[in-house]
C-alpha positions in Angstrom: 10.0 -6.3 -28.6 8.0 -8.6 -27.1 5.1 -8.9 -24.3 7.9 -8.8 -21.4 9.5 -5.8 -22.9 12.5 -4.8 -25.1 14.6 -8.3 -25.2 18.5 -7.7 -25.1 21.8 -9.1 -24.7 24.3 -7.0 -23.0 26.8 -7.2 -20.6 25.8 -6.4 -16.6 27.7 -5.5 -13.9 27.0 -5.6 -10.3 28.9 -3.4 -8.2 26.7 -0.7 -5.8 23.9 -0.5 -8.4 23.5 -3.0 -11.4 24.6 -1.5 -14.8 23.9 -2.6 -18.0 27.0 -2.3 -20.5 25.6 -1.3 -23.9 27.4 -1.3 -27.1 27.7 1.9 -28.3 29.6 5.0 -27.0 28.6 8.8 -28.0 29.5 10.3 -31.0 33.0 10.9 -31.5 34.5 10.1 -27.4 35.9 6.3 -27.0 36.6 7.0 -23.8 34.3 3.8 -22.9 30.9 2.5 -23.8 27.8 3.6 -22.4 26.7 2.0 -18.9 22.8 2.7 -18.1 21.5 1.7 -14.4 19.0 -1.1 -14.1 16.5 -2.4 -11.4 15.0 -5.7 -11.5 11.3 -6.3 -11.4 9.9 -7.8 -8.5 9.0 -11.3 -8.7 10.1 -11.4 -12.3 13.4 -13.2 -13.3 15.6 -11.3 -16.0 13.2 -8.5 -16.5 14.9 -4.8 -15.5 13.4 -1.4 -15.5 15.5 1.5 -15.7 16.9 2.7 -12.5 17.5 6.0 -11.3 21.3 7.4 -11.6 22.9 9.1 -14.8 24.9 7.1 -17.3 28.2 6.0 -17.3 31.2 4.9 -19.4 32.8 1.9 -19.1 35.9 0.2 -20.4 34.9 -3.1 -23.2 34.8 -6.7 -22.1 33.4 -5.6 -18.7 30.7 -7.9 -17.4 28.8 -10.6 -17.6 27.2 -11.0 -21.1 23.4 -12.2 -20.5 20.1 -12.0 -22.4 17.4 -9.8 -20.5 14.3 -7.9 -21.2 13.9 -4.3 -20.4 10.3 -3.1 -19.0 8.6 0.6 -18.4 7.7 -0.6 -15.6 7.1 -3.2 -13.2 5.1 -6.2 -15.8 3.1 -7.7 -12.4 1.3 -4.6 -10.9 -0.6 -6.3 -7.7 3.3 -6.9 -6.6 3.1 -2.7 -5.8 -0.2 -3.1 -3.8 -2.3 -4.7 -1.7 -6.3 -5.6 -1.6 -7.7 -4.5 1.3 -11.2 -5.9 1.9 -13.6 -4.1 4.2 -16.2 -6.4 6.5 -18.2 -3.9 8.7 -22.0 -5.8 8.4 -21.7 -5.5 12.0 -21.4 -1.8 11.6 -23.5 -1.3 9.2 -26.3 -3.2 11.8 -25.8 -0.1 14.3 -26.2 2.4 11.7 -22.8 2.7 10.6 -21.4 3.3 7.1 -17.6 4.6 5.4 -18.5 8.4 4.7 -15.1 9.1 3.7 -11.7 7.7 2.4 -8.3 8.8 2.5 -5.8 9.1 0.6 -7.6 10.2 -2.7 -4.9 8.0 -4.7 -6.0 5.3 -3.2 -8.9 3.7 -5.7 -11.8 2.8 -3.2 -14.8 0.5 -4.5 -17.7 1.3 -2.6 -20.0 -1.5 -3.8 -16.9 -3.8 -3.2 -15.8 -2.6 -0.2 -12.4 -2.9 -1.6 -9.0 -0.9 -1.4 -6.5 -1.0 -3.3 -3.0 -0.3 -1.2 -0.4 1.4 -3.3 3.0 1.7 -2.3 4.1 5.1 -1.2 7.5 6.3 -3.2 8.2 9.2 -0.4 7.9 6.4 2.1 8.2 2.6 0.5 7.9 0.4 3.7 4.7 1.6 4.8 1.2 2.8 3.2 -1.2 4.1 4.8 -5.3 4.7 4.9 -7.8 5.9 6.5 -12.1 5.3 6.7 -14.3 7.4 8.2 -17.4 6.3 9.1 -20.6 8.4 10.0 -24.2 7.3 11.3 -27.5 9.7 11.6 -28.0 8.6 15.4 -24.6 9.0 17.0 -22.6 12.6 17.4 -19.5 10.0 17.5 -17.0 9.4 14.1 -14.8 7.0 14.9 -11.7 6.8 12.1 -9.7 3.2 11.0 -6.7 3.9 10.5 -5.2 0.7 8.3 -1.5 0.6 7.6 0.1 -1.9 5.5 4.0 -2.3 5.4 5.2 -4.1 2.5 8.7 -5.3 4.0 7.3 -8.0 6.0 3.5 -8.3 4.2 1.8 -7.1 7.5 -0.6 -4.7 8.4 -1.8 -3.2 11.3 -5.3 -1.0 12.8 -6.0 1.4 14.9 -9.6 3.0 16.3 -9.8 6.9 16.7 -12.1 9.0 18.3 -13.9 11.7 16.1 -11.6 14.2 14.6 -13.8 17.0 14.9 -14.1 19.2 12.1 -10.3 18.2 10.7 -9.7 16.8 7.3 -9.6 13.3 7.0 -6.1 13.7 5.1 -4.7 16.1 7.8 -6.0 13.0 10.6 -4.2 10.7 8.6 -0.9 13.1 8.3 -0.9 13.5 12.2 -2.0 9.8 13.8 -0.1 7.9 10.7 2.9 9.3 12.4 2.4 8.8 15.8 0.3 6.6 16.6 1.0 2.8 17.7 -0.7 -0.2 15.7 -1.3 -3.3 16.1 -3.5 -6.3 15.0 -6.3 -5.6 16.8 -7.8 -2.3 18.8 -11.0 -1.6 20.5 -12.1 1.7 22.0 -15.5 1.9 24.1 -18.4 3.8 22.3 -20.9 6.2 23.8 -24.7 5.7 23.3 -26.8 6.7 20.7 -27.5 10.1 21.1 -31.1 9.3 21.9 -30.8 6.2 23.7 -33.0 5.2 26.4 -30.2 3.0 28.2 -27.5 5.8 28.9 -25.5 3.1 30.6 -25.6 0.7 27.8 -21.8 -0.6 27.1 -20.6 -0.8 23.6 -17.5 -1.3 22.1 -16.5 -1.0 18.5 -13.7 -3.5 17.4 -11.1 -3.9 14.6 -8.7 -6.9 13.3 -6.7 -7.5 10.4 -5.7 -10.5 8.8 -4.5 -12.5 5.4 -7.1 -14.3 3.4 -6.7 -16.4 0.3 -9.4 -15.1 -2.3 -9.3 -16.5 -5.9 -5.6 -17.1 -5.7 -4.9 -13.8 -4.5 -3.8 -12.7 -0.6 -5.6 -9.9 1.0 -5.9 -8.0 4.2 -9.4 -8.4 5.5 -10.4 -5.6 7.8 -12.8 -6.5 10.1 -14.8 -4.1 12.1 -17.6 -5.2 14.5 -19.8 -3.6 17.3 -20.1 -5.6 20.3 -22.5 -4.9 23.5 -21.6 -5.3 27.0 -18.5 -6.6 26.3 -19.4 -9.8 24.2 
């Protein structure tokens, strides 16, 4: 054992799936040696996790012998998700702040204003999130919906009107499907609900884009309220 997993030399073949030819064979059947389906980590050379598929039997001498190591899972974690950084003083100026995230899996640091992306298994290209924000002078919600897709390293926004008195989960179910991104999106707001200036013209912005922090890349969401169209 060591701190990349269970080192091993075996022989691999690569047909459909990768196989890993081990030598042994069950109890009393020499009808071949056992064959167990690997994966290989992402950004890690020679280190497999098992894959999915059932076992199979395979004639000796087949393959190329080599000497690997054999992981529970994937030995970098940040490769399986993405920092999302929130940036929303300007919000946070008009009375704005994040009342609610969604998805629950997705560990939110309020203090931080950090997300952490994880990769969806039912749906592995893209992952997608959503903030809610709330403020004690406006009857308005808007919603950020952020999605990231990992093929590529992009990500993508999009500004909704309140939802009403729907889940944020069951918004994110519904728009994540339909709904068009892109790298920017503004929508127009309505005044405060006791503003003087009924006429006033605001406009609640959104980008995202790659930044380099402490080594690390991260999607910086940016969200910003601008008056009469500046």
């Amino acid at each position: 054992m060591t701190n990349k997993g269970l080192r091993i030399e075996v022989n691999l073949i690569q047909d459909d799936k990768l196989t890993a030819i081990l030598e042994c064979h069950y109890d009393n059947d020499f009808s071949g040696l056992i064959g167990v389906p690997l994966v290989q980590a992402v950004g890690v050379p020679s280190v497999y996790m098992r894959g999915r598929g059932d076992i199979t039997l395979h004639p000796p001498s087949q393959g190329q012998l080599e000497t690997i190591y054999i992981a529970k899972e994937n030995p970098v974690p940040w490769l399986r998700q993405k920092t999302c950084r929130l940036d929303s003083e300007s919000m946070s100026n008009y009375g704005f702040h994040v009342t609610e995230v969604a998805p629950k899996r997705f560990p939110w640091n309020s203090k931080g204003q950090t997300l952490k992306i994880l990769i969806d298994h039912d749906n592995p290209l893209n992952s997608k999130t959503t903030f809610k924000f709330g403020n004690s002078h406006w009857d308005f919600e808007p919603v950020v919906l952020f999605v990231w897709k990992s093929i590529g390293d992009k990500a993508f926004v999009k500004i909704l009107a309140s939802q009403g008195k729907g889940t944020l989960q069951h918004c994110l179910d519904k728009e994540g499907e339909k709904t068009q991104f892109d790298s920017r999106h503004s929508i127009p707001l309505p005044p405060p609900r006791n503003s003087k200036d009924q006429n006033a013209t605001l406009t609640m912005n959104a980008s995202v884009k790659k930044e380099i922090v402490f080594r690390r890349e991260i999607f910086v969401l940016k969200l910003w309220i601008s008056a009469d169209g500046v």
